[in-house]
C-alpha positions in Angstrom: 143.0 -84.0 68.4 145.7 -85.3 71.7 147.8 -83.1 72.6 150.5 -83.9 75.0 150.4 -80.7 77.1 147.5 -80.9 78.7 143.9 -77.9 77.8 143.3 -75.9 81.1 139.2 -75.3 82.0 138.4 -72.6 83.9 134.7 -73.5 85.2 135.1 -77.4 84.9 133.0 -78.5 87.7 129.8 -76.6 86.3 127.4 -77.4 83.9 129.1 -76.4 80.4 132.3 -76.7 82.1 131.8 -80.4 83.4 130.3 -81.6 79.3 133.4 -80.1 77.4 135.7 -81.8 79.8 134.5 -85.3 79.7 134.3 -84.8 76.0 137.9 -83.7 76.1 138.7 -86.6 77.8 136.7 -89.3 76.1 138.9 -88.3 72.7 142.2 -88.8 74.8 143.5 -85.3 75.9 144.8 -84.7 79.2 142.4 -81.8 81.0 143.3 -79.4 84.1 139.7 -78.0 85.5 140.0 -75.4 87.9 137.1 -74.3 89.6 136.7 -72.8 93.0 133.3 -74.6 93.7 131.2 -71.1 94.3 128.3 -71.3 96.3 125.7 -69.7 93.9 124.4 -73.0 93.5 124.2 -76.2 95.7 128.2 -77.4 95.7 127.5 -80.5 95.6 126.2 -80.6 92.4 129.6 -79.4 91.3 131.4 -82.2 93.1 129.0 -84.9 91.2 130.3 -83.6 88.5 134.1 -83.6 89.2 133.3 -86.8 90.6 132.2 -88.3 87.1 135.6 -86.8 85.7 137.7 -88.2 88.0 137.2 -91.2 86.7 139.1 -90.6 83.9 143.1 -90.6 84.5 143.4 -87.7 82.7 141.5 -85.4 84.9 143.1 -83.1 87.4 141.0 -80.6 89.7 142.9 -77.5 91.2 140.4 -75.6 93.6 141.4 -72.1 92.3 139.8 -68.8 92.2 140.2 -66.7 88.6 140.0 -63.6 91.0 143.3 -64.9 92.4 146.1 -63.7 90.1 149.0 -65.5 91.6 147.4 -68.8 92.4 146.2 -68.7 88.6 149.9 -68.2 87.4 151.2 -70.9 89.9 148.7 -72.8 88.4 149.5 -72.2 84.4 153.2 -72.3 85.2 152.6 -75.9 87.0 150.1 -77.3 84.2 152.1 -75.7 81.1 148.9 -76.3 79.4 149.1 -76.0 75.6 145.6 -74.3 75.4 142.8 -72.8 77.9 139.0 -73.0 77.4 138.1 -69.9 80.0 134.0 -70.9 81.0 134.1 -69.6 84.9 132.1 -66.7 85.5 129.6 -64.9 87.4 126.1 -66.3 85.3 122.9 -64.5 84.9 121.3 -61.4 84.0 119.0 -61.0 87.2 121.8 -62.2 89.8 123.8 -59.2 88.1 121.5 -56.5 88.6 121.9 -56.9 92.4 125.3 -57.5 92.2 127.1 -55.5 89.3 130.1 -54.9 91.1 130.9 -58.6 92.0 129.7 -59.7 88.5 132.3 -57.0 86.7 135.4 -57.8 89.3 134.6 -62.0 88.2 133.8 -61.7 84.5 136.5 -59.2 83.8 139.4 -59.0 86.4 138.8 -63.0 86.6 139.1 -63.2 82.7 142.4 -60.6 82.8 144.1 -63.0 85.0 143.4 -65.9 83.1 144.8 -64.0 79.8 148.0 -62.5 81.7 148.9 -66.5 83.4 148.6 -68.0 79.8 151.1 -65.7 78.8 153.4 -66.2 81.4 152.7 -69.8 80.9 153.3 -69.9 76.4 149.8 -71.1 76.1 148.9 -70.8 72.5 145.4 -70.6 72.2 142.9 -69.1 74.1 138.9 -70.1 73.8 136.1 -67.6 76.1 132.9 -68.0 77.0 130.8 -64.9 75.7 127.1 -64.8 75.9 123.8 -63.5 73.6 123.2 -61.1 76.0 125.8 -58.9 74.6 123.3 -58.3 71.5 120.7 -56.6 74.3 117.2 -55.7 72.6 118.9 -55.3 69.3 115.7 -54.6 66.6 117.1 -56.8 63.8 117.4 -60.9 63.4 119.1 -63.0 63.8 121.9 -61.8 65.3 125.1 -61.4 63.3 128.7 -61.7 65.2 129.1 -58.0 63.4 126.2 -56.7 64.6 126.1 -53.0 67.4 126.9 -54.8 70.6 127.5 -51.4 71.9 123.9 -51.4 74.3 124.2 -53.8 76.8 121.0 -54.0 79.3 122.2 -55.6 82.3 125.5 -55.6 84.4 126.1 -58.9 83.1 125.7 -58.4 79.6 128.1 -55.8 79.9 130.7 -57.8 81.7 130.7 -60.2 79.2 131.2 -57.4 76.4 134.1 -55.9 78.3 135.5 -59.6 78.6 135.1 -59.8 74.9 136.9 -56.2 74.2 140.0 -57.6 77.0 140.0 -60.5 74.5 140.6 -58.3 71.5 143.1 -56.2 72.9 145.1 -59.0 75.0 145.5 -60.7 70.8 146.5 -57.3 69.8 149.3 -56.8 72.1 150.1 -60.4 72.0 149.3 -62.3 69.3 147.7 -65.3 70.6 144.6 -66.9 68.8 141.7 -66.1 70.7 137.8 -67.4 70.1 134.8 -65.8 71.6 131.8 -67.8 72.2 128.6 -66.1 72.2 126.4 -69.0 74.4 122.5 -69.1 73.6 120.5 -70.2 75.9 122.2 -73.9 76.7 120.3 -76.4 78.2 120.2 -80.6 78.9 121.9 -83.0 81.8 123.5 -81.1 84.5 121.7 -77.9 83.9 121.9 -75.2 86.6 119.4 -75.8 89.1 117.7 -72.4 88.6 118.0 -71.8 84.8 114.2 -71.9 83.1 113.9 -75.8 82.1 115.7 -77.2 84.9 113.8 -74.9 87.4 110.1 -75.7 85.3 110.7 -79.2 84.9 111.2 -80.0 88.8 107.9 -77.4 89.6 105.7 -78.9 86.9 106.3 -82.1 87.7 105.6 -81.5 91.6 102.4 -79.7 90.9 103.9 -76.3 92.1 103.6 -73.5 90.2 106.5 -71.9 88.3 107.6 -68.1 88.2 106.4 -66.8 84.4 107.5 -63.5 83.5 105.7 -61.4 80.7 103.0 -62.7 78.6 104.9 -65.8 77.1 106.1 -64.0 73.8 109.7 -63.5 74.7 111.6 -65.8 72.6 114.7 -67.4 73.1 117.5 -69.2 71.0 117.4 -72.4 73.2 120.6 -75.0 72.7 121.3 -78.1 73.8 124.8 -79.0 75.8 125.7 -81.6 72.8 126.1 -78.7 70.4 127.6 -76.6 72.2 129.9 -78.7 73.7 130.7 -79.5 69.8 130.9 -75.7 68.6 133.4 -75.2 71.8 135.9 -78.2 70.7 135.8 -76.7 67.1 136.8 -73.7 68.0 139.2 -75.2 70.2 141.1 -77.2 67.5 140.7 -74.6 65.0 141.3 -70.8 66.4 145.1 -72.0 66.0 145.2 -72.1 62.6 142.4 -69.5 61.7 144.7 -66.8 64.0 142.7 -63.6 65.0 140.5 -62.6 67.6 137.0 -63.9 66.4 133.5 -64.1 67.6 131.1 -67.1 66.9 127.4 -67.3 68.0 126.9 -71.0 69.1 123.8 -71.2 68.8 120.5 -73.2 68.3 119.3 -71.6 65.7 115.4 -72.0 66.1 114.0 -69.3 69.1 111.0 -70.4 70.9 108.9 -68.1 72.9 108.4 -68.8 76.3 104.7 -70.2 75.8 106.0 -72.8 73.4 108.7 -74.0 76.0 106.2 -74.4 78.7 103.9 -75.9 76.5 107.0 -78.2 75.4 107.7 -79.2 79.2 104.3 -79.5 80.1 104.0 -82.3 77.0 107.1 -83.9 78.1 106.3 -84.2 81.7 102.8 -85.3 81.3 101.6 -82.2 83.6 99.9 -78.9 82.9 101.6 -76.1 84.4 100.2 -73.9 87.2 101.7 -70.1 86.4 102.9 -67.7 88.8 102.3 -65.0 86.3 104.9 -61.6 87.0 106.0 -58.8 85.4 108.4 -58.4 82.7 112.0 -58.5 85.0 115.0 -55.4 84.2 117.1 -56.8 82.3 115.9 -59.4 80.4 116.0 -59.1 76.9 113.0 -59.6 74.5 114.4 -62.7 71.9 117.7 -64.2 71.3 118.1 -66.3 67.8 121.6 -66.6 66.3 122.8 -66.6 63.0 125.1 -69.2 62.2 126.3 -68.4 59.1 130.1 -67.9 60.4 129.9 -70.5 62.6 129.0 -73.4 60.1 131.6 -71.5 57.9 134.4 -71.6 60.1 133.7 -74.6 62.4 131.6 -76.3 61.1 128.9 -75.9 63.3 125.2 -77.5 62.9 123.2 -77.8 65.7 121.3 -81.6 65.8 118.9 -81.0 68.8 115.5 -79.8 68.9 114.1 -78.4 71.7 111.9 -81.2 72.1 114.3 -83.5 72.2 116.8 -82.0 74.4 114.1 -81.2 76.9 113.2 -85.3 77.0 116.8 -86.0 77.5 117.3 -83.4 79.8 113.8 -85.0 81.4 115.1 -88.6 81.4 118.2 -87.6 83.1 116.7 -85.7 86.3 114.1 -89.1 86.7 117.5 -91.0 86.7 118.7 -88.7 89.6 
């Protein structure tokens, strides 16, 4: 689907951010990524990215803070986009715990301002970045879209609940469609440097050991970029005519525990992994593992990558860099 207005991306230069636009782009729409380049990881890595879209005459970067309520209405009422796929935010369940405040103010204020400057700016659709953490240490799998999300365990799972419930009430008032993406666990090129593969693949294949937390059993609903990036456009390009405020798990629908994904890495790599064994960390939840039966009912959505095989391309890609 082209549009002619162009889809604003909040979060373009990182790692999901950086796949949807180039996919967005490769199928002929026009994209706006706004981004403010955050330090919480190596910038540079964000400008390889923005880099890679540039090259496409379609791209635009504005270097814009969500926090920033008048620079993002400035930049809605500029762009006119016709739709806005909000990904920026303050990642990660540890990083949150030591600062809840600065997640909450991101994640929630951030996400308010992007809702309020697509109003102002007759944007008619809006697409948000949720996360599995909202389900917390729920007993019961997998994990339905209707399920009690009402016991978050870390600051960030909570912001991204609260996001969700500003979502809800923003269509209420307003009537604009408006997807919620509940992210598990995405992995593959351009990963963040300190998420769990990424951060194992580079220590394992140095020899040095890696941080393992627990004894291995905690499981996790690992997905690879290619399906989400597919389960994001979907929603995009359907939420217009479905109406509503909905929630979809994007998921990968197979949880691995974390002794199978070492075990996967170590295969992959061709190394044996030296483990820095820890404690269980606050916050971390005990399994993710989505149930897609809305999702492949609504979108459409199948995931196509096994772990195995995400982790070799994700592998491939690093020895390329």
């Amino acid at each position: 689907m082209s549009t002619s207005a162009p889809i604003l991306i909040t979060g373009a230069a990182g790692f999901i951010g950086s796949h949807v636009a180039h996919a967005l782009l490769a199928r002929g729409d026009r994209v706006v990524g706004v981004d403010n380049l955050d330090p919480f990881y190596d910038e540079s890595l964000k400008r390889q990215n923005l880099a890679l879209l540039a090259l496409s005459k379609g791209f635009e970067h504005v270097l814009v803070d969500i926090r920033d309520a008048n620079a993002m209405r400035d930049v809605f009422a500029r762009a006119k986009p016709a739709s806005v796929i909000h990904l920026a935010a303050k990642a990660g369940v540890r990083p949150s715990i030591a600062d809840p405040a600065g997640y909450m103010h991101t994640n929630i204020v951030g996400t308010m301002n992007v809702l309020e400057a697509a109003r102002g700016s007759d944007c008619r659709r809006i697409i948000a970045a949720s996360s599995s953490s909202v389900y917390g240490n729920l007993a019961s799998v997998p994990f339905r879209e209707d399920a009690d999300v009402s016991a978050p365990i870390s600051p960030y799972a909570a912001s991204k609940r609260a996001m969700e419930l500003a979502c809800f009430s923003h269509h209420h008032l307003h009537k604009v469609p408006i997807a919620c993406l509940r992210f598990f666990t995405v992995f593959g090129p351009r990963q963040r440097p300190d998420l769990a593969i990424s951060l194992f693949l580079n220590k394992i294949s140095r020899g040095e050991s890696i941080p393992f937390f627990g004894d291995g059993s905690s499981s996790r609903d690992y997905t690879y970029i290619d399906d989400i990036v597919a389960g994001v456009i979907a929603a995009h390009d359907r939420i217009g005519s479905l109406g509503g405020c909905r929630i979809w798990n994007l998921g990968g629908n197979m949880p691995y525990s974390l002794n199978e994904m070492v075990r996967t890495i170590e295969s992959v790599v061709g190394m044996s992994a030296n483990l820095n064994r820890k404690p269980m960390q606050a916050g971390d939840v005990e399994r993710t593992f989505a149930d897609l039966t809305r999702s492949t009912a609504d979108l459409g959505y199948l995931p196509r990558t096994t772990l195995a095989e995400g982790i070799r391309r994700q592998w491939e890609w690093m020895k390329s860099r």
